[in-house]
C-alpha positions in Angstrom: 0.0 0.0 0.0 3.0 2.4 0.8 4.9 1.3 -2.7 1.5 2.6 -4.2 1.2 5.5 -2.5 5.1 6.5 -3.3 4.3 5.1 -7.0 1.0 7.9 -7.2 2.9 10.9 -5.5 5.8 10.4 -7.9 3.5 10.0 -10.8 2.1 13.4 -9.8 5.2 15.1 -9.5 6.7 13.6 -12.8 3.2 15.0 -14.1 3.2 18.4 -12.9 7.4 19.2 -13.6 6.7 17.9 -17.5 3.9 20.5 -17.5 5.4 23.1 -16.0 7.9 22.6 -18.5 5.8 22.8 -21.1 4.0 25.8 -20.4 7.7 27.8 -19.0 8.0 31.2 -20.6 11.0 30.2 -22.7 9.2 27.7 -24.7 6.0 30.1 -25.4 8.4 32.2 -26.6 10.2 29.9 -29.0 6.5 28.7 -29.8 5.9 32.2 -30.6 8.7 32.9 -32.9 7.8 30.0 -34.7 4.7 30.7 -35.8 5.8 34.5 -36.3 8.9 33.4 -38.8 7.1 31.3 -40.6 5.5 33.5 -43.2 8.5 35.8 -43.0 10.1 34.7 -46.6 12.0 37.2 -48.9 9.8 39.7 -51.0 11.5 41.3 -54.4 10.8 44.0 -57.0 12.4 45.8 -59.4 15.7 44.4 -61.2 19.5 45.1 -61.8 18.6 46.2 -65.4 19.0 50.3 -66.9 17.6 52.7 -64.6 15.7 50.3 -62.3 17.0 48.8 -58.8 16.3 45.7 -57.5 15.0 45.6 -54.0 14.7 42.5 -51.7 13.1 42.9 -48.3 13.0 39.9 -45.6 11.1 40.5 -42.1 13.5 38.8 -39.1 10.5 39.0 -37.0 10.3 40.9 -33.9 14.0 42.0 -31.2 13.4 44.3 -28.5 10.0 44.9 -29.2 10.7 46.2 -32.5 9.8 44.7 -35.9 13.1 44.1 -37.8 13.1 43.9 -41.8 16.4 43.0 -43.5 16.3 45.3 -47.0 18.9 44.6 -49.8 18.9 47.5 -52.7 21.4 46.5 -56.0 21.7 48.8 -59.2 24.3 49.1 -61.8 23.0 51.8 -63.1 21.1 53.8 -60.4 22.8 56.5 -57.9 21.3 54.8 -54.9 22.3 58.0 -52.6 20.0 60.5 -53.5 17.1 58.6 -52.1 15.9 58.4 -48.3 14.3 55.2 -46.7 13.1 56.9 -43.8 11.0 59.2 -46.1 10.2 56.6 -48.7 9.2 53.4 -47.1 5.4 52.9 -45.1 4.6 50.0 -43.1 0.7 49.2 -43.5 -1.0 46.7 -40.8 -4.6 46.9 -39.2 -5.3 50.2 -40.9 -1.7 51.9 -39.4 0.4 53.6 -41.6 3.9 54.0 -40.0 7.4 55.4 -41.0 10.3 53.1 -39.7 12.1 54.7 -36.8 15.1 53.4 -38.6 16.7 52.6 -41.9 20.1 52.4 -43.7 21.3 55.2 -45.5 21.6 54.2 -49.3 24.6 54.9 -51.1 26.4 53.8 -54.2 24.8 50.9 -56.4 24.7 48.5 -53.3 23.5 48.8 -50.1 22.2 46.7 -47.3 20.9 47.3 -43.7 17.4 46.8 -41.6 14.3 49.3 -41.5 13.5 48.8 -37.7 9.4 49.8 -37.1 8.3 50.4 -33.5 5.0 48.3 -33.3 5.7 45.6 -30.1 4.0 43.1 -32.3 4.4 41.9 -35.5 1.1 41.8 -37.5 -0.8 39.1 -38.7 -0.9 40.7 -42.4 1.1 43.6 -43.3 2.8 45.4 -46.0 5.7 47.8 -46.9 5.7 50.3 -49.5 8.7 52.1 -51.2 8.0 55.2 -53.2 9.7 56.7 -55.6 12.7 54.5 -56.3 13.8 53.9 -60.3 12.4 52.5 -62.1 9.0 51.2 -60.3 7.1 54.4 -59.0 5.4 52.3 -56.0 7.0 49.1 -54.6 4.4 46.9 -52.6 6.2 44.3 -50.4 3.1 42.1 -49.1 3.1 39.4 -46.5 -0.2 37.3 -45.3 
């Protein structure tokens, strides 16, 4: 009767440390980025060809409470300098329009860097747009 009793009480604590564990903080978290990064794939418009600039954006998902988008700009033709991504570029979610907070200067025919967008969560659906870079007037990055 005591080896039962033992047998139960262990069975219980076994039970309750394996879901602890499995509700802890860290693994929501990692849970969390998971289903966030999955749908974060690499968006392109635009090309390396005469007076156009090809222009790859990848979201890396949310650090520091800030939504993080990796941005690669190519030309071989296009001063890249004499445009501003802080000006340019719209983030569009739940009927918000918002500026990034930060972005890379562009220079040259080649430039990378991240736009950084102060939003504490990243969206379900969402979109960037970049105006006014050669040769495509309006650039619509679209993730759902």
């Amino acid at each position: 009767m005591k080896n039962k009793r033992a047998i139960i009480i262990l069975l219980v604590i076994f039970l309750f440390l394996m879901i602890n564990g499995c509700t802890s903080p860290e693994l929501q978290k990692n849970s969390q980025n998971a289903i966030e990064n999955k749908k974060l794939n690499t968006v392109a418009t635009g090309s390396t060809q005469m007076n156009d600039v090809l222009i790859e954006l990848t979201p890396a998902g949310m650090k520091d409470g800030k939504f993080v988008v990796n941005l690669v700009a190519n030309t071989h033709s296009v001063d890249l300098g004499r445009f501003d991504l802080m000006q340019l570029t719209t983030l569009e979610y739940n009927e918000n329009q918002i500026k990034p907070s930060s972005a890379p200067a562009l220079s040259g025919h080649h430039t990378s860097g991240e736009l950084i967008f102060n939003i504490g969560k990243l969206p379900e659906n969402f979109k960037i747009i970049i105006n006014g870079i050669p040769n495509i007037e309006e650039r619509v990055f679209e993730w759902a």
